[in-house]
Backbone as CSV, one residue per row, in Angstrom:
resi,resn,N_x,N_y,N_z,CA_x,CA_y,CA_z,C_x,C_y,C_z
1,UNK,47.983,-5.550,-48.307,48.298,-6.265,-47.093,48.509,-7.727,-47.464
2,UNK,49.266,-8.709,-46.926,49.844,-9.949,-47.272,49.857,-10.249,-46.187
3,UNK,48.884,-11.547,-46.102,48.426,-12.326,-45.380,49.230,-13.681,-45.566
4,UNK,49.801,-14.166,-44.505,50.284,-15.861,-44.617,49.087,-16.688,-43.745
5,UNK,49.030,-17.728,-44.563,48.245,-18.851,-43.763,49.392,-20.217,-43.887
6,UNK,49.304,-20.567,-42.455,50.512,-21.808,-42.161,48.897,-23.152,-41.630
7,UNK,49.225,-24.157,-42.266,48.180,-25.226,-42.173,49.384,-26.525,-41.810
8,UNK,49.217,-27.375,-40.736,50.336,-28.736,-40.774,49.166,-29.642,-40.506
9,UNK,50.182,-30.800,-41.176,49.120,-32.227,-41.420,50.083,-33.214,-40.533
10,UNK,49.793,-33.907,-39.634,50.312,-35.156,-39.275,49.998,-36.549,-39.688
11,UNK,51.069,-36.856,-40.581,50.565,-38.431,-41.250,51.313,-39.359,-40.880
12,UNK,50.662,-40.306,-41.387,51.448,-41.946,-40.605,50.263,-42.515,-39.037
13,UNK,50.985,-43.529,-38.951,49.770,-43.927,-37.625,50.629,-43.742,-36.556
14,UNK,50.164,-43.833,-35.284,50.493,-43.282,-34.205,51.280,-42.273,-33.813
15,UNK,51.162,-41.255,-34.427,51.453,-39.836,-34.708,52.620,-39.825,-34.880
16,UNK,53.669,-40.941,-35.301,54.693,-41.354,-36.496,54.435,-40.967,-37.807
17,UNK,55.544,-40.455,-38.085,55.116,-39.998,-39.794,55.538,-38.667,-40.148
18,UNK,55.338,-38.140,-41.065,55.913,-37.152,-42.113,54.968,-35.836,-41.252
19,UNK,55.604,-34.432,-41.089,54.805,-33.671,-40.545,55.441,-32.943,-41.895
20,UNK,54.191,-32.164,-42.749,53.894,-31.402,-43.418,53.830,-29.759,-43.202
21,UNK,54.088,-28.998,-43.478,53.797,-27.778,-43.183,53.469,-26.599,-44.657
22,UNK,52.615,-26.103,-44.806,51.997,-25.767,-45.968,51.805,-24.292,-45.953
23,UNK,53.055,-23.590,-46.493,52.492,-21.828,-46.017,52.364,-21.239,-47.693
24,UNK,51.138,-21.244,-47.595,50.693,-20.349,-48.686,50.522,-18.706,-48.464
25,UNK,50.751,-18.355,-48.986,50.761,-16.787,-49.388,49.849,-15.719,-50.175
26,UNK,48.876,-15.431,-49.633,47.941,-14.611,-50.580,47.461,-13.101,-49.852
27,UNK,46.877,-12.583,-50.852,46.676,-11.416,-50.821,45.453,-11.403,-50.014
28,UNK,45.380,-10.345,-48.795,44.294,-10.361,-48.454,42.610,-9.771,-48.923
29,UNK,42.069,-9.316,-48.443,40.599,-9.661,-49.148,40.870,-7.741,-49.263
30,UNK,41.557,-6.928,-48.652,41.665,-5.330,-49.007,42.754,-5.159,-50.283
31,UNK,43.349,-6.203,-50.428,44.047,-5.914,-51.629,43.356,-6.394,-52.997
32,UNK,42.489,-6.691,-53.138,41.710,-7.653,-54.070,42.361,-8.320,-54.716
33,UNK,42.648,-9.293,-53.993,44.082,-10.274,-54.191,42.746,-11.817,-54.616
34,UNK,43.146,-13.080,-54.233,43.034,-14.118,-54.491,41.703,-14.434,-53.617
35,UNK,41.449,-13.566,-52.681,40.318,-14.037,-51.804,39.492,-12.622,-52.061
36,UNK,39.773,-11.912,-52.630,38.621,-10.616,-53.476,37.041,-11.130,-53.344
37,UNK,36.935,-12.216,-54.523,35.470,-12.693,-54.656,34.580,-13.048,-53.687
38,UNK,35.383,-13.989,-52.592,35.297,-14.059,-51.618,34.417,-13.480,-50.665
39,UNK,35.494,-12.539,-50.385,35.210,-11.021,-49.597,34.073,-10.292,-49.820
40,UNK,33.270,-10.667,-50.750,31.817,-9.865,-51.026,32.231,-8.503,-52.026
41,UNK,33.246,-8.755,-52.548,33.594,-7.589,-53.988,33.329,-7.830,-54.689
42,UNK,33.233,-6.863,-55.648,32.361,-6.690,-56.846,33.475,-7.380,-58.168
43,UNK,32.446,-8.116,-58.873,33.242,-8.810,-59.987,34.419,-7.714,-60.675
44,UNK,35.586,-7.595,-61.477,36.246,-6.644,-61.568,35.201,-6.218,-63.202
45,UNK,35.576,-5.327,-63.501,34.949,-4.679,-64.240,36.220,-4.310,-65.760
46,UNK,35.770,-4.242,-66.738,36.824,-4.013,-67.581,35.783,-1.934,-68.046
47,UNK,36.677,-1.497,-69.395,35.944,-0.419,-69.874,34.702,-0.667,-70.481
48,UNK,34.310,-1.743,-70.973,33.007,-2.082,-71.830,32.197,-3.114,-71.023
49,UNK,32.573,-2.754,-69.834,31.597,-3.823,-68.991,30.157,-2.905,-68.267
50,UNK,28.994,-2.916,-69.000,27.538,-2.377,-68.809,27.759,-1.518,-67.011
51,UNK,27.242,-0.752,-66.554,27.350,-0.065,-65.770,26.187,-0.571,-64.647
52,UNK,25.819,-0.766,-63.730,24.526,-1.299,-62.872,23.351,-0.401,-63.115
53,UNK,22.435,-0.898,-63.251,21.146,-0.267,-63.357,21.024,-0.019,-65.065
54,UNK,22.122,-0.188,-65.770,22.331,0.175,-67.388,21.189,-1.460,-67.910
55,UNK,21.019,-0.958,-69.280,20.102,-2.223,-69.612,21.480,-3.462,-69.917
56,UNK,20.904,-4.233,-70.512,21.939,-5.669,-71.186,22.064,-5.127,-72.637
57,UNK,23.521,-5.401,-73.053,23.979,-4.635,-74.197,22.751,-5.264,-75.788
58,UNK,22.726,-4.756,-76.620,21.335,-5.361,-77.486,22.276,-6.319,-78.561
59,UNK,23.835,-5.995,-78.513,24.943,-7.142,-79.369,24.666,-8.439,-78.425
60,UNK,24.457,-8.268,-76.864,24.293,-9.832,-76.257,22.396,-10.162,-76.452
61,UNK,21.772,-9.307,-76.189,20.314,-10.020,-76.003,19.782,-10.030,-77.128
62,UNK,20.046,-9.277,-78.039,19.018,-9.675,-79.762,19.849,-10.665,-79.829
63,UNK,20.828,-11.534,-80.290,21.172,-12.599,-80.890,20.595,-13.864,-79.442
64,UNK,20.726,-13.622,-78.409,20.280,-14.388,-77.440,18.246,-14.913,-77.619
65,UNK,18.294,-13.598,-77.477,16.348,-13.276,-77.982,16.532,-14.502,-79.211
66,UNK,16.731,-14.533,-80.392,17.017,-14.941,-81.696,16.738,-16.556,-81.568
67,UNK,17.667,-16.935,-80.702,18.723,-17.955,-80.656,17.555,-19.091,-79.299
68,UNK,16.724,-18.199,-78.563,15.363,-18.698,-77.806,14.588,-18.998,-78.205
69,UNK,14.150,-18.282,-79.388,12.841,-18.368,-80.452,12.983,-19.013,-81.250
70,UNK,13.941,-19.426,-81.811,14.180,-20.508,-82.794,14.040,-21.872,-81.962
71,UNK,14.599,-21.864,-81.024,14.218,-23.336,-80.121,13.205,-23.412,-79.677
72,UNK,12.510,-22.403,-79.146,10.694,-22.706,-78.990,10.355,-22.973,-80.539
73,UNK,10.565,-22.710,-80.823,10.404,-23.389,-82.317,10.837,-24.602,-83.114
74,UNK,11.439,-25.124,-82.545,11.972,-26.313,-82.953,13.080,-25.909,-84.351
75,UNK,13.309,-24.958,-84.296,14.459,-24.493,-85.548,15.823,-24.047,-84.720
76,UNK,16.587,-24.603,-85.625,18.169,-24.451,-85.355,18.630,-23.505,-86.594
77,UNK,18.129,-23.072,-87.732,18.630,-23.147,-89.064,19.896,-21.850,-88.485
78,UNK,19.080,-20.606,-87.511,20.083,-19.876,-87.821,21.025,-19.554,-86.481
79,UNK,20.814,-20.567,-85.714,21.631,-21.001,-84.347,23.144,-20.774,-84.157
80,UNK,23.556,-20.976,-85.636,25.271,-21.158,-85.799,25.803,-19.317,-85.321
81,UNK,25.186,-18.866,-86.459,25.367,-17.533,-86.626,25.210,-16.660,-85.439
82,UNK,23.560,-16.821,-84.909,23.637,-16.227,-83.747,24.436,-16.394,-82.714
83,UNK,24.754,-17.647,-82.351,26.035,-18.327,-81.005,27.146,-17.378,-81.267
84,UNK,27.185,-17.152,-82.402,28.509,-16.818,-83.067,28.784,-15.289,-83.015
85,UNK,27.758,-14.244,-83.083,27.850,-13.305,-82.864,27.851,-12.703,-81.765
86,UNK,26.376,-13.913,-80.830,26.606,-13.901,-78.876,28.339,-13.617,-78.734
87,UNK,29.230,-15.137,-78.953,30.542,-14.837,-78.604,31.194,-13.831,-78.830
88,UNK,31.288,-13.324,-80.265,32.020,-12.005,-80.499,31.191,-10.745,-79.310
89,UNK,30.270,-10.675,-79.196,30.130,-9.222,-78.300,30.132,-10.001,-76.688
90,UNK,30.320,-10.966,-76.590,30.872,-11.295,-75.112,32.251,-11.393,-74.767
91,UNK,33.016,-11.645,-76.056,34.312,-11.260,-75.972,34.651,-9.806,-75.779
92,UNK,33.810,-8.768,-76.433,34.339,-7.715,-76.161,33.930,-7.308,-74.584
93,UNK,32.758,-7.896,-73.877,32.780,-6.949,-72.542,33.629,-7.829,-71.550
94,UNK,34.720,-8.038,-71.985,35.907,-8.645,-71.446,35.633,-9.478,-69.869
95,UNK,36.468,-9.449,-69.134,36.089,-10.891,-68.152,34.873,-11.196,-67.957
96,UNK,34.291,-10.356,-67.241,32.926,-10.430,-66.535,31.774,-11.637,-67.449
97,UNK,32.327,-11.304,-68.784,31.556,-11.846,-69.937,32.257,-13.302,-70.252
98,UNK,32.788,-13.615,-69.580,33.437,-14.865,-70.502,32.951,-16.063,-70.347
99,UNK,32.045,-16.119,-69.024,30.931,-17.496,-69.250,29.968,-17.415,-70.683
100,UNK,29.743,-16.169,-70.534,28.536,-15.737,-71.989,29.628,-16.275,-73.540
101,UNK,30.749,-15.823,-73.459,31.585,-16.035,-74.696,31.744,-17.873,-74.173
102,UNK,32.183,-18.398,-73.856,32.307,-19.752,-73.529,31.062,-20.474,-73.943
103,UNK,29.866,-20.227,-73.631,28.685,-21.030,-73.669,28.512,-20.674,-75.240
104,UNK,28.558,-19.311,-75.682,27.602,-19.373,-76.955,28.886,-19.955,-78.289
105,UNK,30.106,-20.068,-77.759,30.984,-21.031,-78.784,30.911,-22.571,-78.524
106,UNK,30.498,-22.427,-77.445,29.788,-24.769,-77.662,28.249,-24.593,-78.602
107,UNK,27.333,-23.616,-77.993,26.202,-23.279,-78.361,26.188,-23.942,-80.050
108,UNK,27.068,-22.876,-80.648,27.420,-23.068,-81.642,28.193,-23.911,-82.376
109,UNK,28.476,-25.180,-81.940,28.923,-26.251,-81.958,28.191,-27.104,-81.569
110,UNK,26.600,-26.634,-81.119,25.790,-27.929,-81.574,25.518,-28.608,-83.015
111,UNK,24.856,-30.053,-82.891,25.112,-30.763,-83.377,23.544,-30.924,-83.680
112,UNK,22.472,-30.888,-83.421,21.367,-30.943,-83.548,20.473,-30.520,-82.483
113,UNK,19.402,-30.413,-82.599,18.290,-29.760,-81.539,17.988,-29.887,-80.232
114,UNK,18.396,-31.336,-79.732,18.630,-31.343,-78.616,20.203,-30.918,-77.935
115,UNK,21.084,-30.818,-78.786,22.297,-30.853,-77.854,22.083,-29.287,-78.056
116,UNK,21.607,-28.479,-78.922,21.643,-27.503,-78.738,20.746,-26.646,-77.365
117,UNK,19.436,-27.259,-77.960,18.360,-26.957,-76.234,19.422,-27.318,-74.887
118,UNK,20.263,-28.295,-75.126,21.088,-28.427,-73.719,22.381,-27.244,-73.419
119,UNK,23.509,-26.832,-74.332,24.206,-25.855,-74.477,23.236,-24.344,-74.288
120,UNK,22.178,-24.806,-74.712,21.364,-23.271,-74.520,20.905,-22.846,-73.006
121,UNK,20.662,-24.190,-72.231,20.384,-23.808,-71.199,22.108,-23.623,-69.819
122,UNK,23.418,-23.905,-70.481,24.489,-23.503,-70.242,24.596,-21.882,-70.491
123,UNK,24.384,-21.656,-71.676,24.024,-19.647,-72.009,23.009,-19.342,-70.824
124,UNK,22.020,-19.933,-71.026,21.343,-19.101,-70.271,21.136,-19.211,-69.039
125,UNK,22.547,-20.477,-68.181,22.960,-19.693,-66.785,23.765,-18.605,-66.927
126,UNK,24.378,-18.193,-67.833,25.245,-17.094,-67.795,24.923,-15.989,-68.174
127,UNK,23.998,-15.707,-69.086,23.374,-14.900,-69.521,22.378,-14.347,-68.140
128,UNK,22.046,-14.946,-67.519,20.857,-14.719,-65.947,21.968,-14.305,-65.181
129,UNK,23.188,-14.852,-64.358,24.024,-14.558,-63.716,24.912,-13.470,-64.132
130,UNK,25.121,-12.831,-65.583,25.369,-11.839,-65.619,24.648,-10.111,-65.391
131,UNK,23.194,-10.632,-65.981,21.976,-9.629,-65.608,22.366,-9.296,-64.255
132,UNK,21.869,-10.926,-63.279,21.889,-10.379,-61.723,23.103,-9.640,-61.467
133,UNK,23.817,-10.643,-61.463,25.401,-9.982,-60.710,25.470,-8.513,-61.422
134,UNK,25.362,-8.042,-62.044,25.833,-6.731,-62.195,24.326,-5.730,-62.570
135,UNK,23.697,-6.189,-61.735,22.311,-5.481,-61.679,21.953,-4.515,-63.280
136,UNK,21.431,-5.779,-64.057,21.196,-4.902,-65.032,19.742,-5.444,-65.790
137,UNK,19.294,-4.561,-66.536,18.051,-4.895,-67.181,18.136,-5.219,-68.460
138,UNK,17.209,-6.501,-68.179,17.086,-7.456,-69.847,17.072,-6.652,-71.466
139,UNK,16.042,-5.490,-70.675,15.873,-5.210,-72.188,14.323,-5.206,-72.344
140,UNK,14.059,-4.311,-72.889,12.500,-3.572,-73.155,11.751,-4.868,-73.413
141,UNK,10.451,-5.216,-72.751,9.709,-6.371,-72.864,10.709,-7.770,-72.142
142,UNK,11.693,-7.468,-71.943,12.261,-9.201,-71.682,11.636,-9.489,-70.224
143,UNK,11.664,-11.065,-70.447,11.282,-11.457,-68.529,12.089,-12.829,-68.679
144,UNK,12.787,-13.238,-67.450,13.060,-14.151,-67.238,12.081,-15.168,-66.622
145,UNK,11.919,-16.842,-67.373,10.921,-17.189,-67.191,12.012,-18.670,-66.777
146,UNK,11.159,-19.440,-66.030,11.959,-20.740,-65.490,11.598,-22.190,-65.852
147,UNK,12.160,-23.191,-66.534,11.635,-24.348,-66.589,11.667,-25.343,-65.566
148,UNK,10.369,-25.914,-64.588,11.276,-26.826,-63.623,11.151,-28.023,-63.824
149,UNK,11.206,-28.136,-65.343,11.721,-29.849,-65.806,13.159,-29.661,-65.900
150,UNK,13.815,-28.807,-66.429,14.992,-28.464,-66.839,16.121,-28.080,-65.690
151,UNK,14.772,-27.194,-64.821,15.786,-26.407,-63.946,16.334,-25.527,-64.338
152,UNK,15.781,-24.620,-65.337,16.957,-23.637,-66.153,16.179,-22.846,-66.299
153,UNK,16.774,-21.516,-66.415,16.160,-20.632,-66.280,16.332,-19.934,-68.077
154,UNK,15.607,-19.030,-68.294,16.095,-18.584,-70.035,15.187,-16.866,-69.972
155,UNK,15.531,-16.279,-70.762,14.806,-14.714,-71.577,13.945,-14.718,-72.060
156,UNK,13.081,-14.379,-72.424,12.364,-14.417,-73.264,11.737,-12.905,-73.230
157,UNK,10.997,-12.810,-74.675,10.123,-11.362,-74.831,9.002,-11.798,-74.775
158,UNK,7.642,-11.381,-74.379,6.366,-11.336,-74.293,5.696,-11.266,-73.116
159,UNK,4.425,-12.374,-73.347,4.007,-12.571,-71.830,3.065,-13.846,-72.075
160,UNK,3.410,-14.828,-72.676,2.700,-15.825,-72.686,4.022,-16.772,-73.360
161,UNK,4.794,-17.803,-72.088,5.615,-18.635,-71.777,6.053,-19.253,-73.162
162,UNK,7.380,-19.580,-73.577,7.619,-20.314,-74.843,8.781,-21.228,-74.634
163,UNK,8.827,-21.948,-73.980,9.600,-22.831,-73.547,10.669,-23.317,-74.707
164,UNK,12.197,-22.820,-74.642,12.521,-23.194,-75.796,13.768,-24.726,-75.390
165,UNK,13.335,-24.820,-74.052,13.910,-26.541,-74.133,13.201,-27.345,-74.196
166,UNK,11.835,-27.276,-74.110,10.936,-28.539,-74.955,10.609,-28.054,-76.675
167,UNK,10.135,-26.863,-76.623,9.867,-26.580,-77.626,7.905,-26.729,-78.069
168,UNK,7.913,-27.096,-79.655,5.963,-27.408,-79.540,5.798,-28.223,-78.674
169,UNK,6.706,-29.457,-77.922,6.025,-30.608,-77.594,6.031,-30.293,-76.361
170,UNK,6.259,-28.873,-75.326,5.509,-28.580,-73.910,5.887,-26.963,-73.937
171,UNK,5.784,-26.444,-74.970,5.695,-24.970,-75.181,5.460,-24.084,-73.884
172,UNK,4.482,-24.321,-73.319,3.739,-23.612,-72.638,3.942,-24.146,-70.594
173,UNK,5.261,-25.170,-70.742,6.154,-25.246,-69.540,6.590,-24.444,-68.743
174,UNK,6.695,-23.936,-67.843,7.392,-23.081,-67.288,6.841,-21.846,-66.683
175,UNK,6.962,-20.843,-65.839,6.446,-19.971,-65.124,7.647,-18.410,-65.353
176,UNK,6.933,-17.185,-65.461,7.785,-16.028,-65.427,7.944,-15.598,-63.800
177,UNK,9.182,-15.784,-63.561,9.863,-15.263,-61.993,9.532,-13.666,-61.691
């Protein structure tokens, strides 16, 4: 179905002036056209995009897991690699995934420990917003836990908090949601 929307602007002062008329053309919200997302539909889905209620693929959360623990740790050494492998298996679960592929190729283009703790907490809005939005589970032991110095939310495995945007110097920051 093809929907027109006609919008006019009257400019100039005393209703002198240029009259505008603006007809855009889009698809309506049953065609999953341009206003789809909108409409309360479901993100589109490619063939390798996790199924709802399916866990989180273990190519995105072990290198993610990895890539947390080293920053509660104050280590970057193997940060490059992991970002790097995040991207390759977020490239493969095609759109849905491409905040996850986007974040973990800056990720990996940090520059030292803090710019990385900052790019990390960019992953891990996307990494959380992909879980939710497509209703899926972290992964055996994971919990999402929240920093509210940061405001960011991150993964983690256990059950005793490891804050990996402060790191040793407020480890123990943050609360499991």
């Amino acid at each position: 179905m093809r929907t027109k929307h006609f919008a006019t602007f009257e400019l100039g002062a005393g209703g002198r002036g240029l009259a505008i008329v603006l007809a855009i053309a889009a698809f309506g919200c049953g065609a999953g056209g341009i206003g789809a997302m909108s409409c309360g539909m479901a993100a589109p889905q490619t063939s390798n995009t996790p199924p709802a209620g399916s866990t989180m693929p273990a190519s995105i959360i072990d290198p993610y897991l990895a890539i947390e623990d080293g920053l509660a740790n104050d280590k970057i050494d193997q940060l490059r690699a992991n970002a790097g492998n995040l991207a390759t298996a977020a490239a493969a679960l095609g759109s849905p995934a491409v905040k996850i592929d986007t974040a973990a190729v800056q990720l990996a283009s940090a520059t030292d420990i803090e710019d990385a703790r900052n790019k990390f907490g960019t992953l891990s809005d996307a990494v959380v917003a992909y879980v939710d939005g497509l209703h899926l589970k972290p992964g055996e032991g994971v919990r999402q836990a929240y920093c509210p110095m940061k405001r960011k939310p991150w993964l983690q495995k256990g059950d005793t908090i490891a804050n990996p945007y402060y790191g040793s110097s407020m480890l123990s920051c943050g609360n499991f949601k």
